[in-house]
C-alpha positions in Angstrom: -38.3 -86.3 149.6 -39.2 -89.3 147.5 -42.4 -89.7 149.2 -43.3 -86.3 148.1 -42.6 -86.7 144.6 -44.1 -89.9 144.5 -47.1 -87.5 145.7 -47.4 -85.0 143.3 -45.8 -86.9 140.2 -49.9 -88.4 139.5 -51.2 -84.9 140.3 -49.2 -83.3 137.8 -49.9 -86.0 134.9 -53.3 -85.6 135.6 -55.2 -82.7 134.3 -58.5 -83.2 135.5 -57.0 -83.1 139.5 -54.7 -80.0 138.3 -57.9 -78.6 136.8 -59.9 -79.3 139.8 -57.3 -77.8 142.5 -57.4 -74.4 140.6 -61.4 -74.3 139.6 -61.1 -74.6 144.0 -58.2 -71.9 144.1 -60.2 -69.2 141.7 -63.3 -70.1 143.7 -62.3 -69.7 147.0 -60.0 -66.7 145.8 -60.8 -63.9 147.9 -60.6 -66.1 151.5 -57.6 -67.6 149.9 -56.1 -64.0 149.9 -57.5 -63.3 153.4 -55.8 -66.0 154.5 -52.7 -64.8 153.4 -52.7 -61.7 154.8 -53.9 -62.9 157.9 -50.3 -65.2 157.4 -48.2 -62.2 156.3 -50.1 -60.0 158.8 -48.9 -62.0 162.1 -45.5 -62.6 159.8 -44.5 -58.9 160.2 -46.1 -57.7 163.5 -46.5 -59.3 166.5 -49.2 -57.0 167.8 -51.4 -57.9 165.0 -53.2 -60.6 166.9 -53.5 -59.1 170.3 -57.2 -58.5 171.1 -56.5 -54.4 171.6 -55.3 -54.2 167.9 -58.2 -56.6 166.4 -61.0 -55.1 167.9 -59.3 -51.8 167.0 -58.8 -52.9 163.3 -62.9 -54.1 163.2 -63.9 -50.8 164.7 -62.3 -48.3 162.0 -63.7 -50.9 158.9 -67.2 -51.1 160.9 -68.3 -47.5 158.6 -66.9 -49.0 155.0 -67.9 -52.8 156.2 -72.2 -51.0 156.2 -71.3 -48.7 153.4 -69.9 -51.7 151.3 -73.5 -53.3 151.7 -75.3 -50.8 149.7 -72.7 -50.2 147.2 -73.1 -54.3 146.8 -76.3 -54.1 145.7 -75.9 -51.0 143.6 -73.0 -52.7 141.7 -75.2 -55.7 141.7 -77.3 -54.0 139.0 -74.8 -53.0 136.7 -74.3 -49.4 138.7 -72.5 -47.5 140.8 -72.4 -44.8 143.4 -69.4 -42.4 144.1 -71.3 -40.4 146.2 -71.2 -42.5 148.9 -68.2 -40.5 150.7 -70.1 -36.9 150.8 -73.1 -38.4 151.8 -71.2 -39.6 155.0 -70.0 -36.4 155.6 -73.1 -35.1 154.9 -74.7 -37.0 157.6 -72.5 -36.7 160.2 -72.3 -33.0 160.1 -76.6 -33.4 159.9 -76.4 -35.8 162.8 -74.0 -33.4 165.2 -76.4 -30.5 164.0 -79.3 -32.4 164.5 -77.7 -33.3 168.2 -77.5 -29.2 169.1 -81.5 -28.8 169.4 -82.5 -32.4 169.6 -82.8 -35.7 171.5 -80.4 -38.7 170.1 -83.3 -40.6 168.7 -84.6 -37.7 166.7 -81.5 -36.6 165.6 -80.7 -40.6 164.0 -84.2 -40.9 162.8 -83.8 -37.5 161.0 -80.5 -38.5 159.5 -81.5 -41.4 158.4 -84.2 -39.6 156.4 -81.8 -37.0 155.2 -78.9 -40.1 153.5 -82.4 -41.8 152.4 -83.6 -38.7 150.5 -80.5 -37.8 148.5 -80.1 -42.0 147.9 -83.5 -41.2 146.6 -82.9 -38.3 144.6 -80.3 -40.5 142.8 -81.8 -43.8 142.1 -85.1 -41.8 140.4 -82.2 -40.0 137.7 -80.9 -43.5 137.4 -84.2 -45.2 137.6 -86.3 -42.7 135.8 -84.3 -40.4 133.6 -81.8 -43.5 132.5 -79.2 -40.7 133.2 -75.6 -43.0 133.3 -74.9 -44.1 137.3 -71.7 -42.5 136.9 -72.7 -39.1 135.9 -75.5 -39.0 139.0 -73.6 -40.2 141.5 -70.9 -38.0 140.3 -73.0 -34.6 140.8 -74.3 -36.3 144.2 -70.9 -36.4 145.4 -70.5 -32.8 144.9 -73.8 -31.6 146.0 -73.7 -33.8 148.9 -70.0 -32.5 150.6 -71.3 -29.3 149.6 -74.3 -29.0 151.6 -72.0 -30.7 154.2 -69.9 -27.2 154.0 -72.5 -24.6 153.9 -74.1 -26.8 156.8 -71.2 -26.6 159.1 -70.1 -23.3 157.8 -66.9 -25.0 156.8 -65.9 -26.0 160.6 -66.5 -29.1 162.6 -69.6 -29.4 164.5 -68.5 -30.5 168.0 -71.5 -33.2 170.2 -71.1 -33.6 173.4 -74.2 -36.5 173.7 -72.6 -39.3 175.9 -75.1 -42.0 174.9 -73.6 -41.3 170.9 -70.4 -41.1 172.2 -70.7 -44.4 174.2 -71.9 -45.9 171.0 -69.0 -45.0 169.4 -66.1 -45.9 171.8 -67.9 -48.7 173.9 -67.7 -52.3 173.5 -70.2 -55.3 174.7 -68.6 -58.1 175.7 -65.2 -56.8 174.4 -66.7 -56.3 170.7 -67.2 -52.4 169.7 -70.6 -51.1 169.1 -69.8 -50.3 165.5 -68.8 -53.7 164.8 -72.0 -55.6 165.9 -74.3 -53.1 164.1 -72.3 -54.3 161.2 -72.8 -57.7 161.8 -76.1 -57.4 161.8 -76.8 -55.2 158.7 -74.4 -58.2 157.4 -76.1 -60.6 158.5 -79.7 -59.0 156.7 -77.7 -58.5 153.5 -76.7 -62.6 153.3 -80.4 -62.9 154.0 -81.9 -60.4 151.4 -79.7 -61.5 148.8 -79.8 -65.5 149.3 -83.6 -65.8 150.2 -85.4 -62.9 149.1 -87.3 -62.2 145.8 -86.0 -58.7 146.0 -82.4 -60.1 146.6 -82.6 -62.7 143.4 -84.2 -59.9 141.2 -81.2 -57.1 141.4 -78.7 -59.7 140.9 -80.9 -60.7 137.9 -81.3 -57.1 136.7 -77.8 -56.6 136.4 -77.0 -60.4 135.1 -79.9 -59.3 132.4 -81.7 -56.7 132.7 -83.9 -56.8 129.4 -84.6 -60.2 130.0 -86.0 -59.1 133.6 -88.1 -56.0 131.7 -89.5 -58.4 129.5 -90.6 -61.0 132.6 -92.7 -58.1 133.5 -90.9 -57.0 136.3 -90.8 -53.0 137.8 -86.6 -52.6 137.2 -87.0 -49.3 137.6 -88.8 -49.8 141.2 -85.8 -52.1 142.0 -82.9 -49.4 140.5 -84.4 -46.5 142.8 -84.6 -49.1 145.8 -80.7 -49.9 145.8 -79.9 -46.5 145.7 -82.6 -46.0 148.5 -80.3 -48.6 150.7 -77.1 -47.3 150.5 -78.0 -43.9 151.4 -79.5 -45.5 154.4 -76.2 -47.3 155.3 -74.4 -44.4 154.8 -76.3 -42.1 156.8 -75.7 -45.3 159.6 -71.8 -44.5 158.5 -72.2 -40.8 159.1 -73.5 -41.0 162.8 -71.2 -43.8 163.6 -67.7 -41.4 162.2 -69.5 -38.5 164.7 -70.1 -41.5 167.5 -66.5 -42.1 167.1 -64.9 -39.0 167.3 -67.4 -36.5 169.0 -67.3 -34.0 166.0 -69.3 -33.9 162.6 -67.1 -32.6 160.1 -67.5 -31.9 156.4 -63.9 -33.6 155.2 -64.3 -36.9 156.9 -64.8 -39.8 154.2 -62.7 -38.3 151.3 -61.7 -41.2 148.6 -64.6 -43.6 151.1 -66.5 -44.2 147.9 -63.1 -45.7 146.2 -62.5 -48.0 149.4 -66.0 -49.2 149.4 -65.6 -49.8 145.7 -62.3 -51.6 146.2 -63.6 -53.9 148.7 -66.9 -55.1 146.7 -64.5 -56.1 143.5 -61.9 -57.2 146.0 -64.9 -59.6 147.2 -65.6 -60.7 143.4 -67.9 -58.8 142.3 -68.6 -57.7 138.6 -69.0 -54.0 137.8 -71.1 -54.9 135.0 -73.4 -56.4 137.6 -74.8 -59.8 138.2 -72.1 -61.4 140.5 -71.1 -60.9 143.9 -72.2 -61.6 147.6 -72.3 -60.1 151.1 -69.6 -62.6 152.5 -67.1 -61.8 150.0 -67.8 -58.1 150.6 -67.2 -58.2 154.4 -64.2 -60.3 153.6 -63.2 -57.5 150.9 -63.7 -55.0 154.0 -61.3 -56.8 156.2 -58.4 -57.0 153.5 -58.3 -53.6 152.9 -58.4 -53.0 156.7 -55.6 -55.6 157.3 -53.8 -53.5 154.4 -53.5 -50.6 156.3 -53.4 -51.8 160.0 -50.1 -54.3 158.5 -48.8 -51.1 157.1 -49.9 -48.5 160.4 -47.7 -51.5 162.3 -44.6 -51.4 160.2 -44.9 -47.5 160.1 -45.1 -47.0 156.8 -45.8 -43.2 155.9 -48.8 -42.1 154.4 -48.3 -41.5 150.6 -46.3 -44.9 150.3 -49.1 -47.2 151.7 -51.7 -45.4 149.3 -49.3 -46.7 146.3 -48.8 -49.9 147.7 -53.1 -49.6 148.2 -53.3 -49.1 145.0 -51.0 -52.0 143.6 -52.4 -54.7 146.0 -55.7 -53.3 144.6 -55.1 -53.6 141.1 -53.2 -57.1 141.3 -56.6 -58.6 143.5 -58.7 -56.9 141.1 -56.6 -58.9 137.9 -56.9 -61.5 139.9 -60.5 -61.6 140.2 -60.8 -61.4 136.7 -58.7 -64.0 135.9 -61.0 -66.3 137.8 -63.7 -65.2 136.6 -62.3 -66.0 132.9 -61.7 -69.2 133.9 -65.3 -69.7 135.3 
């Protein structure tokens, strides 16, 4: 016991080490808190580690771990997109539709196009009209589940396409389909944003936007493109929730747009744009996942584990901020 206060006795007197451990602490915050529920995840359960319930865990965040990629880069420059949801429910009920008359590659390509052009639609208001991110993506999120409604006729659009459906339930080499296709669009995003001109400049736009504007630079090119992405991504989202379940359906995805919110701030990034990376945001991904599978294991019931969501949300997101103050 000596030994140990012998230890700590110099780190406490000095400040500079004390100062040094947490500058490492607040900048390694969101593994740190990974870690610890990775700690307090094999703590309560058992089954948490067994290869079944990981690969089960990876496969249901595989949707918000894409989606989370384009609302990165949205947030990135200072906006936001809570349409994200409808336009996965869009999708998949376009996708299943798409299925009924076509092959599988035309029916992807198609919805692809389809989450692209309502992206689109958004990031000209945004880009062109200045119209406030909030209010567009707002309306979007309306329009969006409601064409998913009068699309389906307000029933579930059932696919029987076993290539789709092996997409969504197979696995290579043990890992699910879902989960490497969100590697890879991952791995692009760390790409893009580290070593890209196109990755530096929305992360500049929303550090600074006038300053950007005055370097000469298109923001409003760069706006619309963002919003571009994640309408992509969650069009990939849409076909992968009808890959997983055989059925486009017009209700799947409700609240998705908080989650994928949620896990970019959970990841450290600002709202007000500027900061915030793809690692970060995969590791926001997997907390929120681990939230609910620690939760599914202790069988907690439904309403109570959106609460405690919603505290464990609030306390990373305070605790984001407090390293960020610090920075």
């Amino acid at each position: 016991m000596s030994k140990i206060v012998n230890y700590v006795k110099p780190i406490i007197k000095n400040p500079f080490t004390v100062n040094s451990i947490l500058a490492s602490i607040f900048k390694y915050n969101t593994l740190l808190v990974f870690l610890v529920m990775m700690v307090i995840a094999s703590a309560v359960s058992d089954v948490f580690f067994t290869q079944t319930n990981i690969f089960n865990l990876s496969r249901q965040v595989a949707g918000l771990g894409i989606v989370g990629m384009g609302m990165l880069i949205v947030i990135l420059t200072g906006g936001i997109d809570l349409s994200v949801g409808s336009i996965i429910a869009f999708t998949s009920v376009l996708s299943a539709f798409f299925l009924q008359t076509m092959s599988l590659p035309e029916a992807i390509l198609l919805t692809i196009v389809g989450g692209a052009l309502l992206g689109s639609i958004s990031g000209f208001m945004v880009a062109k009209t200045k119209m406030a991110p909030f209010v567009v993506t707002l309306a979007m999120m309306t329009i969006a589940r409601g064409m998913a409604f009068m699309l389906s006729e307000g029933s579930p659009i059932i696919t029987r396409n076993e290539v789709l459906m092996y997409f969504g339930t197979g696995s290579w080499l043990g890992i699910p389909f879902p989960v490497i296709l969100m590697i890879i669009v991952f791995i692009l995003f760390v790409v893009m944003l580290k070593y890209t001109v196109f990755g530096r400049l929305i992360t500049a736009i929303g550090s600074n936007e006038a300053a950007v504007s005055l370097s000469g630079i298109n923001v409003s090119k760069y706006k619309f493109s963002v919003y571009c992405i994640s309408g992509v991504l969650c069009a990939i989202a849409g076909i992968i929730s009808t890959s997983r379940t055989g059925v486009g359906s017009p209700v799947v995805a409700l609240g998705f747009e908080l989650d994928a919110i949620a896990a970019v701030v959970i990841g450290g990034a600002s709202l007000a744009g500027g900061r915030g990376g793809a690692f970060n945001t995969l590791l926001g991904v997997f907390i929120l996942g681990m939230i609910g599978n620690i939760m599914n294991l202790m069988g907690v019931p439904g309403h109570p584990q959106q609460v405690i969501m919603g505290v464990i949300i609030i306390g990373a997101v305070l605790f984001q901020l407090r390293a960020y103050s610090r920075k």
